[in-house]
C-alpha positions in Angstrom: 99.9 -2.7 97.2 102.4 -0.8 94.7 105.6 -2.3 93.4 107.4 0.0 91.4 110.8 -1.3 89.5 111.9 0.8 86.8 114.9 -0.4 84.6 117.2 1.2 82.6 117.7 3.1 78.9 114.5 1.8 76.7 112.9 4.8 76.8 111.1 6.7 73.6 111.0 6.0 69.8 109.7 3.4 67.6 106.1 2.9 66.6 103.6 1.0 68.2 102.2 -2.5 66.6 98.8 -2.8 69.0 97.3 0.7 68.4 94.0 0.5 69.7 92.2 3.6 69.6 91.5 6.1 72.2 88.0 5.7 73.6 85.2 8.7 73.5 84.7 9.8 77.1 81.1 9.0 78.3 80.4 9.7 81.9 82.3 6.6 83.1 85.1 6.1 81.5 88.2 7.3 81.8 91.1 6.8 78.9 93.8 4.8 80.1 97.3 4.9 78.2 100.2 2.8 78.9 103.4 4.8 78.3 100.9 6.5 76.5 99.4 10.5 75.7 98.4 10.8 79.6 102.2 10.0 80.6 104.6 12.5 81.3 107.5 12.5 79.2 109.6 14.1 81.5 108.7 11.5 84.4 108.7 8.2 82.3 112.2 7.8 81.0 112.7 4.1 82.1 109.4 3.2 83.4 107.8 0.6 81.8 104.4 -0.7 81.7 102.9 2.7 83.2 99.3 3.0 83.5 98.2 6.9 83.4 94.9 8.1 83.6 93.7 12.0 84.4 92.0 13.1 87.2 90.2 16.7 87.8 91.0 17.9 91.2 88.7 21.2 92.8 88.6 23.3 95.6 86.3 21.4 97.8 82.7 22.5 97.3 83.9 24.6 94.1 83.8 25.0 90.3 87.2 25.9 91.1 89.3 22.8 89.7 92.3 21.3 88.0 92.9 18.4 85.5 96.0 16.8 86.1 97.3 13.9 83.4 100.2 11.4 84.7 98.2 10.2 87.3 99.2 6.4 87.7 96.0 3.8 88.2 97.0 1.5 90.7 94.6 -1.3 91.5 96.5 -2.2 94.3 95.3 1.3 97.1 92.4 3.1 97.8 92.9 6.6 97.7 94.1 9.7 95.6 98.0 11.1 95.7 98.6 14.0 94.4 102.3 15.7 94.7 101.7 19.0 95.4 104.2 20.0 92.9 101.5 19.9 90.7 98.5 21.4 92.5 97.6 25.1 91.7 94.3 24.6 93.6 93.7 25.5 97.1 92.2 22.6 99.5 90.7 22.2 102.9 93.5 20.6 105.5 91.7 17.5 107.4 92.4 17.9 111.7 91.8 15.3 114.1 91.3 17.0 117.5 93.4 19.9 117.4 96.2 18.7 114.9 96.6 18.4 111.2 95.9 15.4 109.7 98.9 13.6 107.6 99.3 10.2 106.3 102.7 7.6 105.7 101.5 5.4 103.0 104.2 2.6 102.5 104.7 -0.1 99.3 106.5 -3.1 98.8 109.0 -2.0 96.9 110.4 -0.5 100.4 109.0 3.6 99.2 106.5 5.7 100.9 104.9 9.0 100.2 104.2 11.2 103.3 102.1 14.4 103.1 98.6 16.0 104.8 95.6 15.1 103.9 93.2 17.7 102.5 89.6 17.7 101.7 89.1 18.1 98.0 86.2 17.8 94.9 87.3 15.3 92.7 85.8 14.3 89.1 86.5 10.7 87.5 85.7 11.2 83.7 82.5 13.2 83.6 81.2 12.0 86.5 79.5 14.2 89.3 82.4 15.5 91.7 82.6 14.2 94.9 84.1 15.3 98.3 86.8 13.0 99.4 89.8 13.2 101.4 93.1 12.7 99.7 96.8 13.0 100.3 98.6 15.3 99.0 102.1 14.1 99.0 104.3 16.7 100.3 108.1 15.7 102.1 108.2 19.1 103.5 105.1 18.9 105.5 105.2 18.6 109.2 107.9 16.3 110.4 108.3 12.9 108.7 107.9 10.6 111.2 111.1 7.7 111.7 109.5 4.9 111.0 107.5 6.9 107.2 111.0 5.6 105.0 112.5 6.7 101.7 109.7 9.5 101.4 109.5 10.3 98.1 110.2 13.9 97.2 109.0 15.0 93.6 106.9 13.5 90.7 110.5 13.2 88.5 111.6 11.1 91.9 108.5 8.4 91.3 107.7 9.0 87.8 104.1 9.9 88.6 102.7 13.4 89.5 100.0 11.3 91.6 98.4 7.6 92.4 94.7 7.0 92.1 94.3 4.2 94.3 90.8 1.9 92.8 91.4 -1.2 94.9 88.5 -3.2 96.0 88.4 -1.3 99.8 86.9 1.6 100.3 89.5 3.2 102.9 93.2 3.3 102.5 93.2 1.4 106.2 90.0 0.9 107.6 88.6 -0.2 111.0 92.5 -0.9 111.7 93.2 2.8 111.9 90.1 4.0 113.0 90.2 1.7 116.1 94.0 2.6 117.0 96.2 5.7 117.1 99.4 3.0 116.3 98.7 2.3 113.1 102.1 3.4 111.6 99.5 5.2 109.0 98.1 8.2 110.1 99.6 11.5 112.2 98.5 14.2 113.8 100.6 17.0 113.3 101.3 20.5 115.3 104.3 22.3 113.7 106.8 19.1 113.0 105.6 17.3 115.9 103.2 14.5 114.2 102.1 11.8 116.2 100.4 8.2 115.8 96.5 9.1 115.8 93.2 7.2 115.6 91.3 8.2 112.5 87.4 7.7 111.5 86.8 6.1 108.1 85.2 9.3 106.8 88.5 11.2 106.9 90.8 8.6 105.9 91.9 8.5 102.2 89.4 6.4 100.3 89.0 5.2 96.9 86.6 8.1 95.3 84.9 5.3 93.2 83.0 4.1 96.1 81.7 7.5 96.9 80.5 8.2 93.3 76.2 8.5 93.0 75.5 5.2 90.8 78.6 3.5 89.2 79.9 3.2 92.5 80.2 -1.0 92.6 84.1 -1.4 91.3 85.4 -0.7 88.2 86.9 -2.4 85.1 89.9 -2.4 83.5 90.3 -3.1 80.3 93.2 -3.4 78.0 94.1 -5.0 74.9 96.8 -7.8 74.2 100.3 -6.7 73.7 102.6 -9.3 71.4 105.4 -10.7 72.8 108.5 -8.3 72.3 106.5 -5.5 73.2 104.8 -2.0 72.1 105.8 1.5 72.5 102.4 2.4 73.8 98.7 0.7 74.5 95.4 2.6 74.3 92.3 1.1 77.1 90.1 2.4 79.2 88.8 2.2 83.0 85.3 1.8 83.2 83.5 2.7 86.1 80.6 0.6 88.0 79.7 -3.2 87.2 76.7 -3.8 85.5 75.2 0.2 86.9 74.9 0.5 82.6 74.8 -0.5 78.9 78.8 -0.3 78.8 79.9 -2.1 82.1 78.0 -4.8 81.9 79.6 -8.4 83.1 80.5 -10.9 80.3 81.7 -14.5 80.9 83.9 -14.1 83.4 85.3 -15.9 87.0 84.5 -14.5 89.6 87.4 -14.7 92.4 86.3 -13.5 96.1 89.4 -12.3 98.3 90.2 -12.3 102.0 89.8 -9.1 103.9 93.3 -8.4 102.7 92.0 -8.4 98.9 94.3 -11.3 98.4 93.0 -14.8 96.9 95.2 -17.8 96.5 98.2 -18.4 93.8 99.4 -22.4 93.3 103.0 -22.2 91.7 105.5 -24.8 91.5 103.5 -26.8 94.0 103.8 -23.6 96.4 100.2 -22.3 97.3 100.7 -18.3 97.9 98.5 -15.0 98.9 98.6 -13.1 95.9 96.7 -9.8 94.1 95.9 -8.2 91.0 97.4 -5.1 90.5 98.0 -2.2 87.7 100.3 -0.6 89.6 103.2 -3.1 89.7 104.6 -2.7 86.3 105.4 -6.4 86.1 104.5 -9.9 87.1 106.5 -10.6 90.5 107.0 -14.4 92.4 109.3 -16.5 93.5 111.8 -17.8 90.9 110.9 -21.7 90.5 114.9 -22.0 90.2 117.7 -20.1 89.2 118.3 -22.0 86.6 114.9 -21.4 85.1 114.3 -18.0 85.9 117.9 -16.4 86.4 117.9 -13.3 88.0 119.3 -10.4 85.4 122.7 -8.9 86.4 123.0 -5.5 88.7 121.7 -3.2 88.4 118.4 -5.0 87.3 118.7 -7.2 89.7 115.0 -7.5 90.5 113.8 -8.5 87.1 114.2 -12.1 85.3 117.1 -12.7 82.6 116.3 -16.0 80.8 118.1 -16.9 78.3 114.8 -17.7 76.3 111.2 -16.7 76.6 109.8 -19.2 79.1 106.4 -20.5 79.4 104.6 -21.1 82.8 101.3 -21.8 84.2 99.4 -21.5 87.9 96.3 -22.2 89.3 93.8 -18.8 91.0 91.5 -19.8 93.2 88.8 -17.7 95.2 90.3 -16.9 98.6 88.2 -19.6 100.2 89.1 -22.5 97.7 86.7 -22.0 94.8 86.5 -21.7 91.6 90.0 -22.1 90.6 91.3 -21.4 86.6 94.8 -22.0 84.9 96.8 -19.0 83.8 99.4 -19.7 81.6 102.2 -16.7 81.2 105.5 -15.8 80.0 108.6 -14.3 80.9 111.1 -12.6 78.9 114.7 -11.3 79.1 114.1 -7.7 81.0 117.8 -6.9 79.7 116.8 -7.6 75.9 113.4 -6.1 76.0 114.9 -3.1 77.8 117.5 -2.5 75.3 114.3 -2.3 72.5 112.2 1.0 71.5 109.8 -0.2 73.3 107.9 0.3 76.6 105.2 -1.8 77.4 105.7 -5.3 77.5 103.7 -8.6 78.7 106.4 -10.8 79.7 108.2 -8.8 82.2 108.5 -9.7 85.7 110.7 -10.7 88.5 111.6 -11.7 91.8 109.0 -11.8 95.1 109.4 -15.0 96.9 106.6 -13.7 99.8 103.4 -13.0 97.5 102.1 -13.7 94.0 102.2 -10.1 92.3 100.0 -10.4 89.2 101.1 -7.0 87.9 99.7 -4.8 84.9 101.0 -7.7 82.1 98.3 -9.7 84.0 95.8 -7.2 82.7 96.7 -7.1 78.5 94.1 -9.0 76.8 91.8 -8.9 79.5 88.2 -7.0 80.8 89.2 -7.6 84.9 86.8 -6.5 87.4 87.5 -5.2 90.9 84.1 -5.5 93.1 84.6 -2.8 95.8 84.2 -4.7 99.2 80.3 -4.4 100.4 78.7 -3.6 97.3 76.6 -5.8 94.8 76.5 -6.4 91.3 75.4 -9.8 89.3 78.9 -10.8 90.2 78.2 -10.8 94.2 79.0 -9.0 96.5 82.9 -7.5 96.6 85.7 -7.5 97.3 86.0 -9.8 93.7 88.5 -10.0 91.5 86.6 -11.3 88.0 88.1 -12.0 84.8 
């Protein structure tokens, strides 16, 4: 699940106050910047709180192969996205029967990217490649079917060149899509006639973690606090596998089993709601405990919180089937005021989402958070976990 709510102005400048170093690469881990060195200028004016990490892409079966930077790590999908903007390798396009495979992937925040999927080598940090399907997100391809809305059209349009989806699923759909041609996800396509289509789990789009040799268990995120008021930019790092070596091994941390919809339970203001971790929603999203408290800001950013003052809350996690259970506490800012600043990353940003509990990339500062990839083990148990 993606939410992406970009503001306005508050772009650029300043210097940053948390400026933890870059890490060395080892073979699993991947540098992670917020608003950081892996971000696109160009494709970040506005966008706050954006995690970027770079991915190598290669012709599948090939020493033939691409880095790309400005790829955004979203906890919240399985799956790589690349905009084929900003491919200059050649991959093999995935057919079901006699079509062309394509996919509609569709977020919260009412966008979707549409494109084929294509067979590719793909290398996480220095990790050995592996062959996955992923999409490559391309408006132009086929014919967008009615019900694949506000398709996104170019990297500028998203402020990403791609999504590398690390959720705790190994497919982008699963058994849903594989056991049903009308699952509103996947198309086969002859010329710009795609239709609904039934797709096994080896050619959906999958999170390329869970393919990897050995640190293939979930992977960590880890990022360091952020003061109130903000940074310009935050240095971490995604480590992959759980306990698979020296520098992923679990600390003391809660361990928080989900539903088969990698959702657990959110209590807030006596409401009890589904509710996810997730890098790739730039803020921390729930329903408003009243307008009073938590005002919405005025239009255009709408979507965000406008207190007058920094206010302080709390809820209770729980495991998705009651236990354990923790308090957070958390706080929310003026988006307005913090927008205005130099800076771009920010852990008291969030706003409005009366259906789910979005804990968003703030959720994440200060934090080592572990996503267990469903059906694997680790000392944690058995995934999918979140654990922090």
């Amino acid at each position: 699940m993606l939410v992406l709510v970009a503001g306005c102005g508050g772009s650029g400048g300043g210097s940053s106050s948390n400026p933890a170093p870059t890490p060395n690469v080892v073979n699993n881990v991947l540098p992670l910047t917020i608003n950081g060195s892996l971000c696109s200028t160009i494709n970040s004016v506005g966008y706050y709180n954006k995690p970027c990490v770079s991915v190598t892409v290669c012709t599948a079966g090939t020493s033939t192969c691409q880095t790309i930077n400005d790829i955004l790590l979203d906890t919240g999908s399985s799956g790589l996205r690349i905009f084929k903007q900003v491919l200059s390798v050649s991959l093999v396009q995935a057919t079901v029967g006699s079509g062309s495979l394509a996919e509609c992937i569709q977020y919260v925040d009412g966008s979707s990217n549409w494109g084929p999927v294509q067979k590719a080598g793909v290398i996480l940090g220095t990790e050995p490649a592996v062959q996955v399907p992923i999409q490559v997100i391309d408006p132009t391809f086929g014919g967008i079917p009615a019900t694949c809305t506000n398709a996104t059209q170019s990297p500028v349009d998203t402020g990403y060149n791609g999504i590398l989806g690390v959720s705790p699923f190994v497919q982008d759909c699963g058994s849903g899509c594989a056991n049903s041609a009308a699952n509103s996800m996947y198309y086969s396509c002859n010329g710009a006639s795609c239709i609904g289509v039934a797709v096994p789990l080896s050619s959906q789009v999958q999170n390329p973690v869970a393919l990897l040799p050995q640190d293939n268990n979930g992977v960590i995120v880890q990022l360091p606090a952020v003061a109130l008021g903000g940074v310009t930019s935050v240095n971490g790092s995604l480590i992959l596998g759980i306990g698979t070596q020296s520098n992923n091994s679990p600390s003391q941390v809660t361990v928080y089993p989900t539903d088969q919809y990698g959702e657990f339970t959110t209590k807030f203001n006596g409401i009890s709601y589904s509710s996810f971790i997730d890098t790739g929603s730039n803020g921390l999203f729930f329903a408003s405990p009243s307008k009073t408290t938590l005002p919405n800001c005025p239009y255009p950013n709408d979507s965000w919180f406008c207190p007058l003052t920094t206010t302080s809350l709390t809820a209770t996690n729980a495991g998705a089937f009651g236990s354990p259970s923790g308090t957070v506490s958390f706080q929310i800012g003026n988006f307005n005021s913090l927008a205005s600043s130099s800076n771009n990353v920010f852990v008291e940003i969030g706003g409005n989402d009366s259906q789910e509990f979005d804990w968003g990339l703030p959720f994440n500062f200060g934090r080592n958070i572990y996503y267990g990839i469903e059906g694997t083990k680790s000392s944690l148990g058995t995934g999918p976990y979140f654990a922090y």
